[in-house]
TIVO-2410 file (N, C-alpha, C; in nm, 3 decimals):
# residues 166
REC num residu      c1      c2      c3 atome chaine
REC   1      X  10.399  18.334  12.498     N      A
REC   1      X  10.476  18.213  12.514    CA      A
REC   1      X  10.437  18.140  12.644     C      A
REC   2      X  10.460  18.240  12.793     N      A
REC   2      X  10.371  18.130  12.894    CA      A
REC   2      X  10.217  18.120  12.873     C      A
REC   3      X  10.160  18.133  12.782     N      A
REC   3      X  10.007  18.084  12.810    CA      A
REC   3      X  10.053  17.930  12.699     C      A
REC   4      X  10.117  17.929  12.611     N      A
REC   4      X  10.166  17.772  12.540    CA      A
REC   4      X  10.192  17.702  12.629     C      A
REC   5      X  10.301  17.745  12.693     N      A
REC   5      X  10.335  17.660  12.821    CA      A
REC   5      X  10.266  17.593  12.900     C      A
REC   6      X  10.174  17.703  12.948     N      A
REC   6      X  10.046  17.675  13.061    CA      A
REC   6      X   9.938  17.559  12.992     C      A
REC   7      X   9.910  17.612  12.870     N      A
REC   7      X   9.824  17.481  12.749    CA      A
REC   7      X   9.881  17.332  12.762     C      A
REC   8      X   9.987  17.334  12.729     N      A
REC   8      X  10.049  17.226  12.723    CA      A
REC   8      X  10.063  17.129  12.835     C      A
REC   9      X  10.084  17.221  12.961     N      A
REC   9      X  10.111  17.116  13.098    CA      A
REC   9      X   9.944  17.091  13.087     C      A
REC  10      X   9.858  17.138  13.095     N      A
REC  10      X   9.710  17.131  13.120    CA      A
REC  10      X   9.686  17.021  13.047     C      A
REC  11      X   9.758  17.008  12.929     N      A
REC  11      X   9.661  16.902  12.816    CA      A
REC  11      X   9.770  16.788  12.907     C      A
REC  12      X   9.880  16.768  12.914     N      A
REC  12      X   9.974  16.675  12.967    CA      A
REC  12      X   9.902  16.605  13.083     C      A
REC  13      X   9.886  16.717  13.180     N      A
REC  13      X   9.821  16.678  13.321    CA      A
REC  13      X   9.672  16.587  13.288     C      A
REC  14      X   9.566  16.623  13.176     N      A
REC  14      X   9.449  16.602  13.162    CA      A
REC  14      X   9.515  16.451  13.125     C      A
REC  15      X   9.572  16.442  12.962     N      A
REC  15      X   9.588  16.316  12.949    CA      A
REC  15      X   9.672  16.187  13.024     C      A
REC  16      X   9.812  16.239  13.118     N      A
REC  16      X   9.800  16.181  13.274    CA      A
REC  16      X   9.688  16.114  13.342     C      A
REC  17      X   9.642  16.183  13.362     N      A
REC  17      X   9.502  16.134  13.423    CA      A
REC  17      X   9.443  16.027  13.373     C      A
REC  18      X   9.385  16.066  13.249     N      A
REC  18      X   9.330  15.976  13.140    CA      A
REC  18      X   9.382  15.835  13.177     C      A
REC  19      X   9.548  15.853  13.128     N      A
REC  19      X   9.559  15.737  13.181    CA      A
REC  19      X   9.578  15.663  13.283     C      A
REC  20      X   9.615  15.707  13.353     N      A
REC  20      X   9.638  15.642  13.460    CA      A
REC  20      X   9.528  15.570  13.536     C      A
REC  21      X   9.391  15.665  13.518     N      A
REC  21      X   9.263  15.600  13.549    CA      A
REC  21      X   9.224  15.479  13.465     C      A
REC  22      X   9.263  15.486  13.345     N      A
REC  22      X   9.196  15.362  13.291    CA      A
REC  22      X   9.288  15.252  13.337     C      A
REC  23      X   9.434  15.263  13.380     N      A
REC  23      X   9.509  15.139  13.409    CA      A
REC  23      X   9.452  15.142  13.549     C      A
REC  24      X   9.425  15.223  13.619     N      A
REC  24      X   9.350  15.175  13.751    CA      A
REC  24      X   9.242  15.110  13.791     C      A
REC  25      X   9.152  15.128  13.673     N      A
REC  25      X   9.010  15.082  13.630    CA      A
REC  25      X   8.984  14.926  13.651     C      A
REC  26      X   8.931  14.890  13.777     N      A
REC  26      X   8.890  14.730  13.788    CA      A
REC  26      X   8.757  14.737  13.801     C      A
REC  27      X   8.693  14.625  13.802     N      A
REC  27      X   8.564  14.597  13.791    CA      A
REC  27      X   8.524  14.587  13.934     C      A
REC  28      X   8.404  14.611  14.009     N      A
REC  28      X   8.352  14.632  14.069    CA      A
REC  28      X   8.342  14.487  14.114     C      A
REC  29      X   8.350  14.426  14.283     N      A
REC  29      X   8.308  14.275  14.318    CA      A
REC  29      X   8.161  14.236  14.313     C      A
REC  30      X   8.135  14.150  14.223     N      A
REC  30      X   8.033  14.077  14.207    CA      A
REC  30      X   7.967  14.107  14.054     C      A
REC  31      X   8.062  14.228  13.970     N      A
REC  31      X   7.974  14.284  13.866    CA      A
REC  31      X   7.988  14.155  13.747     C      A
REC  32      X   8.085  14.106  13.744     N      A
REC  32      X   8.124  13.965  13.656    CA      A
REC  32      X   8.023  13.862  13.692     C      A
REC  33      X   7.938  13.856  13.808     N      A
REC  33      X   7.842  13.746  13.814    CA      A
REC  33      X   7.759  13.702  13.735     C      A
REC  34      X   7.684  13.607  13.688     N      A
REC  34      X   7.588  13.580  13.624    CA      A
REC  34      X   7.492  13.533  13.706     C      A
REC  35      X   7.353  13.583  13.722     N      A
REC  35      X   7.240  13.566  13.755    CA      A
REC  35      X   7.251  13.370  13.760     C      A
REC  36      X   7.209  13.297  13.879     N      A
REC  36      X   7.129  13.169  13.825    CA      A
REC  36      X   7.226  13.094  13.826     C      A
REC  37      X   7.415  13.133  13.849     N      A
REC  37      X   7.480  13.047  13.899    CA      A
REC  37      X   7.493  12.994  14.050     C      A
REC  38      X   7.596  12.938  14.087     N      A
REC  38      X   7.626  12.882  14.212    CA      A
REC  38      X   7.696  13.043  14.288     C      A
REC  39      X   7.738  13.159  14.188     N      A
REC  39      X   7.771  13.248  14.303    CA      A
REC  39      X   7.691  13.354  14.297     C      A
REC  40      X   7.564  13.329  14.246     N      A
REC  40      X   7.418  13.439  14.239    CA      A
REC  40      X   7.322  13.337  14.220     C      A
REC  41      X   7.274  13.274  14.316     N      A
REC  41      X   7.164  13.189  14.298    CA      A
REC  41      X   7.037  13.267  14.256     C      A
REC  42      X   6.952  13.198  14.185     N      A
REC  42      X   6.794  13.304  14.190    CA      A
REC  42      X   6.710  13.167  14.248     C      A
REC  43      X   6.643  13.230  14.332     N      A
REC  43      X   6.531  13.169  14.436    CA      A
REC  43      X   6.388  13.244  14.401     C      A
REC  44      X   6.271  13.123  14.453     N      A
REC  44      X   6.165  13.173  14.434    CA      A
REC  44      X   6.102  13.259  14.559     C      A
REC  45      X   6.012  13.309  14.507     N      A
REC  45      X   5.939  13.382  14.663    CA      A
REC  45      X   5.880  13.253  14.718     C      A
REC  46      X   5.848  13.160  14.706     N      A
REC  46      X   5.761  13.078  14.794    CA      A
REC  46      X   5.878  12.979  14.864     C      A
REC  47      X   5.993  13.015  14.862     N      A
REC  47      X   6.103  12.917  14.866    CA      A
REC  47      X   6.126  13.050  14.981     C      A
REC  48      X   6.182  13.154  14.963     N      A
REC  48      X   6.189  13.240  15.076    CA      A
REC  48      X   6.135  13.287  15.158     C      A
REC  49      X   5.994  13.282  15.155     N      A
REC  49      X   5.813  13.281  15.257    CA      A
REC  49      X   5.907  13.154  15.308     C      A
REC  50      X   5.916  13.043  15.261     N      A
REC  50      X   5.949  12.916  15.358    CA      A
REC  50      X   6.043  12.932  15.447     C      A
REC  51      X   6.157  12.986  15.378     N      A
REC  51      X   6.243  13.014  15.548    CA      A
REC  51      X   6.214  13.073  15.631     C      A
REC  52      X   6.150  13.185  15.548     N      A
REC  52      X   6.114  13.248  15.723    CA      A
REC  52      X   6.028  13.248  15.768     C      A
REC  53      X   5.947  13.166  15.732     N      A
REC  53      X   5.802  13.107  15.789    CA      A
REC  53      X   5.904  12.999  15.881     C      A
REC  54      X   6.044  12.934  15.855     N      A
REC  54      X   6.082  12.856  15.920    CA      A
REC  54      X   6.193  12.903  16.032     C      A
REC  55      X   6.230  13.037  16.003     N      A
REC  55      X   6.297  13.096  16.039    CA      A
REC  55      X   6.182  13.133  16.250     C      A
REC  56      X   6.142  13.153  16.169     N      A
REC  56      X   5.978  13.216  16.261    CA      A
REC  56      X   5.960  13.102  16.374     C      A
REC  57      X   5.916  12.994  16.334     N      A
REC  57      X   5.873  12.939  16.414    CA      A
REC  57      X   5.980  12.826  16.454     C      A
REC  58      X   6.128  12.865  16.513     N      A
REC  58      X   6.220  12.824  16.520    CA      A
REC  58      X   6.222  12.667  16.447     C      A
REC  59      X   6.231  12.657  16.346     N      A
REC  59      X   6.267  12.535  16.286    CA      A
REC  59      X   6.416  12.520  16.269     C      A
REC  60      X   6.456  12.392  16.254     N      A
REC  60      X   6.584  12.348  16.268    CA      A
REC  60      X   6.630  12.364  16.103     C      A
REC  61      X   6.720  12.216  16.140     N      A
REC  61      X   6.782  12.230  15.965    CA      A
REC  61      X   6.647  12.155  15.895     C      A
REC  62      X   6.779  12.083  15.836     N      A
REC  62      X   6.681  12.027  15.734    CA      A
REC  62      X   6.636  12.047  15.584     C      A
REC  63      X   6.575  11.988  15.510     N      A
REC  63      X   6.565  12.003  15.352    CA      A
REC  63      X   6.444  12.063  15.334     C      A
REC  64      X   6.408  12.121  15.246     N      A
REC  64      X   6.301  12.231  15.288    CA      A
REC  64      X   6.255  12.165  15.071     C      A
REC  65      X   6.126  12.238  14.998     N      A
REC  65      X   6.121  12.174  14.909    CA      A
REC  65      X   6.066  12.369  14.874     C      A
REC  66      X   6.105  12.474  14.794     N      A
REC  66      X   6.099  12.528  14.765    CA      A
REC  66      X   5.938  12.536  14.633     C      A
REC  67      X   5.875  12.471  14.600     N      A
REC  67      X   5.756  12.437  14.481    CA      A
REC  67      X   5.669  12.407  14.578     C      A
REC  68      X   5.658  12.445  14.761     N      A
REC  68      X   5.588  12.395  14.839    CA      A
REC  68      X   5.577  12.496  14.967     C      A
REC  69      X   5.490  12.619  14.876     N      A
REC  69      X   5.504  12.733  14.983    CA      A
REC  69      X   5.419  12.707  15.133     C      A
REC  70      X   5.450  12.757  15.251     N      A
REC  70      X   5.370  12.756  15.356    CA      A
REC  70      X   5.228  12.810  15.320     C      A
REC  71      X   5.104  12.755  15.377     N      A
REC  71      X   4.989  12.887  15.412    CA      A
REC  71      X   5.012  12.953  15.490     C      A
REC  72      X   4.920  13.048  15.492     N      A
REC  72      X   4.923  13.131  15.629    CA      A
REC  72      X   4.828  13.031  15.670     C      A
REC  73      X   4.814  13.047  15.840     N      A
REC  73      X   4.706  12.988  15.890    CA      A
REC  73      X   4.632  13.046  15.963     C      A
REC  74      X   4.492  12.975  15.919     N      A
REC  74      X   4.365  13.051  15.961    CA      A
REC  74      X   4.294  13.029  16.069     C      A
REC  75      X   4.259  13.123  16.194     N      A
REC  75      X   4.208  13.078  16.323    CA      A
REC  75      X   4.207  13.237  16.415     C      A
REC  76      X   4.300  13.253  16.482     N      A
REC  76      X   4.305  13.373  16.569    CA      A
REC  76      X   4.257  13.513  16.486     C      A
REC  77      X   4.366  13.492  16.374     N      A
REC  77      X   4.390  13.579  16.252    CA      A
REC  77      X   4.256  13.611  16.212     C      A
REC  78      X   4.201  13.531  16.187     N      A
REC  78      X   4.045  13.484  16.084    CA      A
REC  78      X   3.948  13.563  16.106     C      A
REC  79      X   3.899  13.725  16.012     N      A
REC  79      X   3.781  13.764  16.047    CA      A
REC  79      X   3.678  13.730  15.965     C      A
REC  80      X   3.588  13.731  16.025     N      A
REC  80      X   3.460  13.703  16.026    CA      A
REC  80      X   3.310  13.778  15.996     C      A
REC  81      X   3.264  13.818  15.905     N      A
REC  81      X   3.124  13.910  15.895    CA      A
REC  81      X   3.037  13.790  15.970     C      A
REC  82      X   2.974  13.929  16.087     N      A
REC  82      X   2.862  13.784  16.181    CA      A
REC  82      X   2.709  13.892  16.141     C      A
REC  83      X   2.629  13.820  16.129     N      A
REC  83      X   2.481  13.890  16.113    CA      A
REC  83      X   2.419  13.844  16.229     C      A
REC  84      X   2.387  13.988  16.378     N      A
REC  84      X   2.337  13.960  16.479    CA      A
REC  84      X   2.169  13.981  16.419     C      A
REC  85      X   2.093  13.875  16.494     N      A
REC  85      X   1.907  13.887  16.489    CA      A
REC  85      X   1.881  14.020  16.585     C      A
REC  86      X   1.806  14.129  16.613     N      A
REC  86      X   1.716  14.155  16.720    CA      A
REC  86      X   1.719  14.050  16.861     C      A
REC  87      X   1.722  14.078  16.978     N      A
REC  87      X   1.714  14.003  17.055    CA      A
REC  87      X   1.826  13.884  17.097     C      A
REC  88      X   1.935  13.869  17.004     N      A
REC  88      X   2.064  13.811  17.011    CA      A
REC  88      X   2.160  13.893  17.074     C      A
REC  89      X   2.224  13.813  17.150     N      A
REC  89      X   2.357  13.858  17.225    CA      A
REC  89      X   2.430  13.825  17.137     C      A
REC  90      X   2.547  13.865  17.103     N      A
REC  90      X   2.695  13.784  17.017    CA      A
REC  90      X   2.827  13.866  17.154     C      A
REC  91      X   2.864  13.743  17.231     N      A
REC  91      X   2.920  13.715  17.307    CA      A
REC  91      X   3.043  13.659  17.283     C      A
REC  92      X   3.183  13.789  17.310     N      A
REC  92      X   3.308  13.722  17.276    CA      A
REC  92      X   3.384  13.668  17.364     C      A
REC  93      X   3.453  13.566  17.360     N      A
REC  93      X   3.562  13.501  17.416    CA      A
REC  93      X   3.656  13.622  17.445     C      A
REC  94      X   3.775  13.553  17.536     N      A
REC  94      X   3.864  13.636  17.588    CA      A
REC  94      X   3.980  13.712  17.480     C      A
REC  95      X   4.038  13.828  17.433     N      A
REC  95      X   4.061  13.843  17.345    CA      A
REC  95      X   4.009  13.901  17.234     C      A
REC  96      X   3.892  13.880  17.232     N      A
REC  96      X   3.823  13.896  17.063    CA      A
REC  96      X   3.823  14.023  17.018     C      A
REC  97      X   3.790  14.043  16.934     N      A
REC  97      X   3.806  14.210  16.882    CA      A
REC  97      X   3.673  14.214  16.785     C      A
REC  98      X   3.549  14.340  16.793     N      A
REC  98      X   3.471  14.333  16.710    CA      A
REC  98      X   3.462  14.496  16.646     C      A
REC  99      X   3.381  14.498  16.569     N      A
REC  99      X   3.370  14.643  16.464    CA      A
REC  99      X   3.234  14.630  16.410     C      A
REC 100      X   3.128  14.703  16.458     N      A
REC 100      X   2.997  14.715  16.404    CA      A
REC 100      X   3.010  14.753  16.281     C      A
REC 101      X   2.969  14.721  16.210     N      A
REC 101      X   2.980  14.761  16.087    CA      A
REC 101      X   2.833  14.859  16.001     C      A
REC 102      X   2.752  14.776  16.051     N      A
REC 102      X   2.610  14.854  16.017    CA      A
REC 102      X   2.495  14.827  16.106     C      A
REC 103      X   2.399  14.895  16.161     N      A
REC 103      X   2.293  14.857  16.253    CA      A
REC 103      X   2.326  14.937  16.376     C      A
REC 104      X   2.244  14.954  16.470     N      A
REC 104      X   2.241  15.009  16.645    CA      A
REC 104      X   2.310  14.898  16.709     C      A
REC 105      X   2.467  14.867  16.788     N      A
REC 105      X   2.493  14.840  16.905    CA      A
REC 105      X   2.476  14.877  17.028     C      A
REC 106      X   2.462  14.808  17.091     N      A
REC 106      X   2.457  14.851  17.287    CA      A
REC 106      X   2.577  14.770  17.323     C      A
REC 107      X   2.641  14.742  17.401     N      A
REC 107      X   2.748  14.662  17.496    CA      A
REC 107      X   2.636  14.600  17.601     C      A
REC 108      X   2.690  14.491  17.604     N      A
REC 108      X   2.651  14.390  17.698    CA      A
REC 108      X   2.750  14.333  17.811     C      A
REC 109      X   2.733  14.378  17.930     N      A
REC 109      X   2.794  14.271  18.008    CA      A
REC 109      X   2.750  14.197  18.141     C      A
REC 110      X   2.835  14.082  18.175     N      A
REC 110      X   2.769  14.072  18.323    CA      A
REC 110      X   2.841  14.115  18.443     C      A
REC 111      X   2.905  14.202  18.405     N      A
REC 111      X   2.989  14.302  18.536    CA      A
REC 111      X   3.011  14.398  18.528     C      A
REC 112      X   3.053  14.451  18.643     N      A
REC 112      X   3.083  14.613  18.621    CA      A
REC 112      X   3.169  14.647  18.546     C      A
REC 113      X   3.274  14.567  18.517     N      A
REC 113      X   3.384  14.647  18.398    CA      A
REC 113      X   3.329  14.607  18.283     C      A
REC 114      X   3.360  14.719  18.184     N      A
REC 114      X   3.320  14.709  18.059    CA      A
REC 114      X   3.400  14.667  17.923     C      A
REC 115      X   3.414  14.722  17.808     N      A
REC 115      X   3.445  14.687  17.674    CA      A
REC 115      X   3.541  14.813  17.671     C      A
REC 116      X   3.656  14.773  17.595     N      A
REC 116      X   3.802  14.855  17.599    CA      A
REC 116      X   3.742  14.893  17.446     C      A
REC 117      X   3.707  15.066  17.396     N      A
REC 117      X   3.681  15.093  17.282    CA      A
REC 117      X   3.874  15.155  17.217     C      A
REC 118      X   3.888  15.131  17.162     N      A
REC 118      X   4.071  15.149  17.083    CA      A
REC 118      X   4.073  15.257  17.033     C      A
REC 119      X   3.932  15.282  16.944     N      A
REC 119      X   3.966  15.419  16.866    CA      A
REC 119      X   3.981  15.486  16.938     C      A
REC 120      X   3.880  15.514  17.011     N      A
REC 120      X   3.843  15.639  17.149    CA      A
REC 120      X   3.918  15.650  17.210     C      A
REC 121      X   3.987  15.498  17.275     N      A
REC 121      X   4.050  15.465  17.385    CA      A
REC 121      X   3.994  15.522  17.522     C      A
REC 122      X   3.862  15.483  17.550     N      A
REC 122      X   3.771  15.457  17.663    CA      A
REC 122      X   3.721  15.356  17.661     C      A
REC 123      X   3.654  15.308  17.809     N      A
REC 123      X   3.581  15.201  17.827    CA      A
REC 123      X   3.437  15.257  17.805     C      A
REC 124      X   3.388  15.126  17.745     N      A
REC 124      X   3.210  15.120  17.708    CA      A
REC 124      X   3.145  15.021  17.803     C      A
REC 125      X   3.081  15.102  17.907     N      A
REC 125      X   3.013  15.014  17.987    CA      A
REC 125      X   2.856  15.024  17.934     C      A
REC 126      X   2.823  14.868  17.988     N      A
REC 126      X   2.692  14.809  17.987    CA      A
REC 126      X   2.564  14.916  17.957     C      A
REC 127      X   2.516  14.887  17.844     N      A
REC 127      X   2.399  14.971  17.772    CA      A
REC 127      X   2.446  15.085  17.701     C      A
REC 128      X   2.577  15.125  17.684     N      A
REC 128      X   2.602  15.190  17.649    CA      A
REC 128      X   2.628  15.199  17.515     C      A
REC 129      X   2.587  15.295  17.371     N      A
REC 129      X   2.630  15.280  17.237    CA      A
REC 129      X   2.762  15.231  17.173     C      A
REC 130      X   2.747  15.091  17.141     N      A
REC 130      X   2.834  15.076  17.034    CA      A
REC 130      X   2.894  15.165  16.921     C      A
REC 131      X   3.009  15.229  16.947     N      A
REC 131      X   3.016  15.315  16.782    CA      A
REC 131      X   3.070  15.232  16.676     C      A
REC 132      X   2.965  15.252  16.532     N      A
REC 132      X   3.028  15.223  16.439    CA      A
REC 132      X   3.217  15.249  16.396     C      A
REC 133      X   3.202  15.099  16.334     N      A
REC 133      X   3.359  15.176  16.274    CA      A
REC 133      X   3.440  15.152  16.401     C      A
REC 134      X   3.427  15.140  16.495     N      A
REC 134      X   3.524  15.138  16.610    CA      A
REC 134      X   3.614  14.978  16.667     C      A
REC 135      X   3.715  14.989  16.702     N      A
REC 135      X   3.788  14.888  16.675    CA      A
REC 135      X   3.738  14.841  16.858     C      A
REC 136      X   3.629  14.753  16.910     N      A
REC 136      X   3.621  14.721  17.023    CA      A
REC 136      X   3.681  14.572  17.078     C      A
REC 137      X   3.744  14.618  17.188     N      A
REC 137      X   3.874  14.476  17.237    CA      A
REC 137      X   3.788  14.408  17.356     C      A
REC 138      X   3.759  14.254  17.370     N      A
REC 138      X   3.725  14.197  17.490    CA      A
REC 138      X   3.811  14.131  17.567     C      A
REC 139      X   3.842  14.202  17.630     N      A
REC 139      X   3.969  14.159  17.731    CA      A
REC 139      X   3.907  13.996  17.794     C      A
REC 140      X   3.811  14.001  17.872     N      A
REC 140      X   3.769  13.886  17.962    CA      A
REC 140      X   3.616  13.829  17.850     C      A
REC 141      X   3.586  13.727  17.889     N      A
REC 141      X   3.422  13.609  17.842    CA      A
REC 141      X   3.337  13.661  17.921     C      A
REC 142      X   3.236  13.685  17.903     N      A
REC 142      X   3.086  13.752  17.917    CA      A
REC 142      X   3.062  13.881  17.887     C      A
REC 143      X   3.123  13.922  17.763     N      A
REC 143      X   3.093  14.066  17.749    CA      A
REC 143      X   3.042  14.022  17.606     C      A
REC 144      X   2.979  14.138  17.566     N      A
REC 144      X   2.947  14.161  17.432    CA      A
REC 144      X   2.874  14.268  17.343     C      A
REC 145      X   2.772  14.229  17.273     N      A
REC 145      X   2.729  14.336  17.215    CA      A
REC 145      X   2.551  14.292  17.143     C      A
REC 146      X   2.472  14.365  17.160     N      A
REC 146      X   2.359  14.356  17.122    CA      A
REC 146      X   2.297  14.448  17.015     C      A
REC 147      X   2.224  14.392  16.984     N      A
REC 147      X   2.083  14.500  16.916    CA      A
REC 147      X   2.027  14.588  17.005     C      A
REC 148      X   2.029  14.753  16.971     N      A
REC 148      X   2.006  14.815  17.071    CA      A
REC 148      X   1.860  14.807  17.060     C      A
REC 149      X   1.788  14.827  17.192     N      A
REC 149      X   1.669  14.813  17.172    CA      A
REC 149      X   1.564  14.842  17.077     C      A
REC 150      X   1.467  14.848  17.021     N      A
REC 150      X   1.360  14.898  16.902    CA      A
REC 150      X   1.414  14.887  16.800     C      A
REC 151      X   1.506  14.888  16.773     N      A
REC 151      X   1.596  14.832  16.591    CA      A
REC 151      X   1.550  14.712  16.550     C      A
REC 152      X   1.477  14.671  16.447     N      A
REC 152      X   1.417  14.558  16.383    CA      A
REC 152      X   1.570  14.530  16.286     C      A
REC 153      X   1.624  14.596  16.242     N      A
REC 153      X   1.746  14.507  16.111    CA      A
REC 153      X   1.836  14.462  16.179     C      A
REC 154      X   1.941  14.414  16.112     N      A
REC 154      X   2.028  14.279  16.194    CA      A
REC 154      X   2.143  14.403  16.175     C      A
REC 155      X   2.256  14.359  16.314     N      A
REC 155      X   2.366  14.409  16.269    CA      A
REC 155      X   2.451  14.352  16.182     C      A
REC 156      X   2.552  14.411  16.135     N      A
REC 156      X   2.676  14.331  16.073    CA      A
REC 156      X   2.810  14.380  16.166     C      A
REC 157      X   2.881  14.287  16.177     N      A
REC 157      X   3.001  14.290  16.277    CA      A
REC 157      X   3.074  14.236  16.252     C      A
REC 158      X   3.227  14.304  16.216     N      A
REC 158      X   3.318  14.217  16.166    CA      A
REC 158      X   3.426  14.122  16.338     C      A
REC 159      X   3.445  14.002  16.322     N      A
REC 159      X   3.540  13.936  16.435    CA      A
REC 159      X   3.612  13.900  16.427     C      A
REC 160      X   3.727  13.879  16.494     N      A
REC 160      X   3.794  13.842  16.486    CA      A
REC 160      X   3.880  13.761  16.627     C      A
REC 161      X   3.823  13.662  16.603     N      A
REC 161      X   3.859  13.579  16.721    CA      A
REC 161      X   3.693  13.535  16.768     C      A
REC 162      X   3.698  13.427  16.883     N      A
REC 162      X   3.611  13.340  16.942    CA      A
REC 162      X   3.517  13.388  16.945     C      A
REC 163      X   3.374  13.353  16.937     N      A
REC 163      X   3.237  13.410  17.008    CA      A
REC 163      X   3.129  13.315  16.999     C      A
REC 164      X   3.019  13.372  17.057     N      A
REC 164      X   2.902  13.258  17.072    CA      A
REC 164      X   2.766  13.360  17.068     C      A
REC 165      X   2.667  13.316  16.987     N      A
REC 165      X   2.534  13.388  16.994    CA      A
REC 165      X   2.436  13.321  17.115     C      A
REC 166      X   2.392  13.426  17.166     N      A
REC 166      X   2.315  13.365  17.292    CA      A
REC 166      X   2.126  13.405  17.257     C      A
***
């Protein structure tokens, strides 16, 4: 007789529950939305590149035209494959960053301090091997990089930023 008992409150207590959860049962905020109205807008990606391309370069208000994405712009950013001759200097501006890519480098400079190598993280002074593959930084103008001596093929060097062949 108490295990009926015990059955009974159990099924009582279970269906309690039951209900009481479903009269408690609300919908979640925002689950009633529809996509593409005024309280869930859908925006494009070139409409959101625009703000914060505008966001970025402190822009104000204003009407913005979303079907009219920003570029990126090309200059500092901008690398470059350069093909050095034998007997050519390729001489970077302040800043520049180069990466032999194929051929013998030497470092070139006209002073005692040299070329900041990144991978390594040592300096490469004057005559000293360019390593392939290596990410080299020109802090200051008159440094650079050559054909190491007796190598007849051209290098390839990727840049990025200013330079001049001498």
């Amino acid at each position: 007789m108490r295990r009926i008992v015990k059955l009974i409150a159990l099924i009582t207590l279970v269906g309690g529950v039951m209900v009481i959860g479903s009269i408690l049962n609300t919908p979640a905020d925002g689950a009633g939305t529809t996509p593409g109205t005024t309280d869930d807008p859908v925006v494009t990606k070139s409409y959101v590149d625009q703000q914060i391309q505008q966001a970025l370069n402190g822009g104000g208000g204003g009407t913005t035209n979303p079907t009219n994405p920003t570029q990126p712009s090309q200059g500092a950013d901008e690398v470059k494959n350069v093909a050095l001759k034998p007997g050519k200097i390729l001489i970077a501006d302040a800043g520049t960053e180069f990466i032999v890519r194929s051929g013998n480098a030497v470092i070139y400079t006209e002073v005692a301090s040299g070329v900041a190598d990144l991978t390594d993280g040592k300096d490469l002074l004057n005559g000293e091997t360019a390593p392939k593959n290596h990410l080299l930084s020109f802090p200051r103008e008159g440094r650079g990089i050559q054909v190491k001596e007796g190598q007849t093929s051209n290098l390839i060097v990727m840049v990025r930023g200013g330079y001049t062949i001498k």
